[in-house]
N, C-alpha and C positions, 0 to 999 in steps of 0.2 A: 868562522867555523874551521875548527882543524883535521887536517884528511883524515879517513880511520888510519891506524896502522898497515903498513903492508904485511904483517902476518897474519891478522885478520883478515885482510883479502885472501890472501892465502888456503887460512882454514877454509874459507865459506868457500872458495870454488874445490877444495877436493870435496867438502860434504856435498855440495850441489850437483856433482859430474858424478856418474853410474860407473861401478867398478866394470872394467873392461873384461869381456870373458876371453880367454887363453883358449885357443884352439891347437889342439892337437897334429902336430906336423906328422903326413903322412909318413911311414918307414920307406926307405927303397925296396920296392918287389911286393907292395903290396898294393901302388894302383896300377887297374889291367892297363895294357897296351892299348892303341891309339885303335890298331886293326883286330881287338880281341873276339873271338866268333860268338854266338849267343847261348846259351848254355840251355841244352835240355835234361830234363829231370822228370821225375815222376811221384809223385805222393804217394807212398804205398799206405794200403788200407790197413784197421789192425787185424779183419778176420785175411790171411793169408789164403782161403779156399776162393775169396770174392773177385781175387781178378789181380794184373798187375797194375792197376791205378791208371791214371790219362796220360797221356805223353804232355808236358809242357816246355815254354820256350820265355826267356829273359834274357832281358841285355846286361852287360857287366855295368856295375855300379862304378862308372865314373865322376872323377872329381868330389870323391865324398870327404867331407873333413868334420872330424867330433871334437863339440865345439860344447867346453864342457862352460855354465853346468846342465843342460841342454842334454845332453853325454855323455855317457861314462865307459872306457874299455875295459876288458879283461884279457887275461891272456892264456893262452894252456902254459903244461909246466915246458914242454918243447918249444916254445914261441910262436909256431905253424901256425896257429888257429886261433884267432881274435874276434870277439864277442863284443859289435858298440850297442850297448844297450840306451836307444834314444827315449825321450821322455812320452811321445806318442804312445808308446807300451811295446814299439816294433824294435826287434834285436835285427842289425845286418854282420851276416857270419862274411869273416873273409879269408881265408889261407891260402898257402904259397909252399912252393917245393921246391928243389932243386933242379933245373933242365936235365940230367941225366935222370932223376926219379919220376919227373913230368912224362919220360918219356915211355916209362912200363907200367904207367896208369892207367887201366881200361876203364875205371868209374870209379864214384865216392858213392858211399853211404852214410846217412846222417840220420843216426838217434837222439831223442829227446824223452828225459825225463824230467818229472819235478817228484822233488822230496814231501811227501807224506808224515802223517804223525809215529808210524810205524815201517811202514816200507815207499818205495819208490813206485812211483805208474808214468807209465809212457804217454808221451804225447805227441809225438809225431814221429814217422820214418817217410825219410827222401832218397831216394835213388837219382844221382846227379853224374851226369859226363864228364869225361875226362877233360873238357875243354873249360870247365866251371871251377871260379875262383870263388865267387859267393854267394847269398844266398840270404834272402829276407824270411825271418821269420816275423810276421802280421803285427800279431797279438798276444802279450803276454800277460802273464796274475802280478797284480801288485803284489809283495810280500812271500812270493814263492821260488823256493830255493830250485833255480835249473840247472841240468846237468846235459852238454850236447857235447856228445862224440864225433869227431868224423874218420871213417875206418876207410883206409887205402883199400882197391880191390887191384889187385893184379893184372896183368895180361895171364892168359891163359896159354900155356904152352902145347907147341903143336901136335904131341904124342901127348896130350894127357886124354884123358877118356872123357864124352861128353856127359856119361854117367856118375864121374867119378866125384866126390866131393869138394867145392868151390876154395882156394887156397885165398888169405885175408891178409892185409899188409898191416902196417903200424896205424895204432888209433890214435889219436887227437883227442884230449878233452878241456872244455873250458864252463867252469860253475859263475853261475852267477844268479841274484837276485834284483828284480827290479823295483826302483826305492818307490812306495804309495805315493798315489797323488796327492792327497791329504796333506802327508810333511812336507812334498815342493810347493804345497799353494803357504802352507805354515814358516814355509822359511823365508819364499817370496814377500808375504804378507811382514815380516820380519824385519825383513832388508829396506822394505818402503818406508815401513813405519820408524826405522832408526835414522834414514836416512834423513826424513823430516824433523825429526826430533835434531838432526844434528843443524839443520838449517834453523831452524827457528832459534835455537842455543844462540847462534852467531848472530841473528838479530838482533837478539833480547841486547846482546854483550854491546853491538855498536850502537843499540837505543841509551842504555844506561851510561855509556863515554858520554853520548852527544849531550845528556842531559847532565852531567854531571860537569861538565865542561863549560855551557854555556847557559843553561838555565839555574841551577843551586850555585853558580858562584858568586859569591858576593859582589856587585860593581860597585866600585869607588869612584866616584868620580872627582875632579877638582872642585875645589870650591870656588861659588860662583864670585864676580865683584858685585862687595853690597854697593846699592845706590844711594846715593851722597842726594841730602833732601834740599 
């Protein structure tokens, strides 16, 4: 029996091995420090007369890497502000500034809307510290276009008036939509099913050599010596 060919081997271990997923290499400056403080924040409600929301506390998202296709980023049109939209349905926000700007930041504010058939509705506002790089948002709509801002607030200067009206830095925004479950199980289901399809191809191909080789060929053999009576 003759080896298969080596490019046959070949095909059959790329169809047979799973296409390796590319993860996304962190940027410099955009994972926190080793000793980054914990960040608090507040959910503010949407009636404004109800109160300033709970005081909450999180730790900086270390070591995160978006590991598509699992993942997917987006970016604002400034680059500040980065949106990984994971397949759980959770987006983790992360932005960076300059240490000179870092350092007349007294808070962030963070808006969320999504796109409607006619206008926009809100879905969340966060009041985040000056010590806060990111920020988990949970739970998002499959197939709904989102829009989050995040709006620098200033230091407040020490002759302004405690009456007077709150002064607002550069906003940040990054849109994005997160893709239905539906097409990632349709595409996964996709990739398996071709996948096999391409294994099985390569067997058929080395069953038809084998047989074509060493069962339909004709054997000749020598002729025998007749026996002398």
């Amino acid at each position: 029996m003759r080896a298969p060919p080596p490019l046959l081997l070949l095909l059959l271990a790329a169809c047979a091995l799973p296409p390796c997923a590319a993860a996304a290499p962190t940027p410099p400056g955009w994972e926190p420090a080793a000793d980054a403080p914990w960040c608090p924040y507040k959910v503010l409600p949407e009636n404004t007369e109800a109160g300033g929301g709970r005081l909450c506390f999180r730790s900086p998202a270390r070591g995160f890497r978006c590991q598509e296709p699992g993942c997917t980023v987006h970016a604002s049109a400034g680059h500040l502000l980065r949106a990984s939209v994971l397949r759980n349905r959770s987006v983790l926000l992360q932005w960076r500034l300059p240490p000179a700007e870092a350092r007349r930041v007294r808070a962030f504010a963070l808006n969320c809307s999504w796109r409607g058939a006619y206008t926009r509705f809100p879905c969340e506002r966060v009041l985040l510290g000056a010590s806060c790089r990111d920020y988990l948002l949970p739970d998002v709509h499959d197939g709904v276009r989102y829009r989050l801002c995040l709006q620098l607030l200033p230091l407040r200067p020490e002759h302004a008036a405690a009456a007077g009206p709150e002064s607002s830095g550069p906003t940040e925004c990054v849109e994005f939509a997160a893709e239905p479950a539906g097409m990632r199980e349709i595409v996964v289901a996709m990739t398996a099913v071709g996948g096999s399809i391409c294994v099985m191809l390569v067997v058929i191909c080395l069953l038809v050599a084998y047989i074509t080789e060493n069962l339909m060929h004709p054997a000749f053999g020598r002729p025998g010596l007749r026996r002398q009576p």
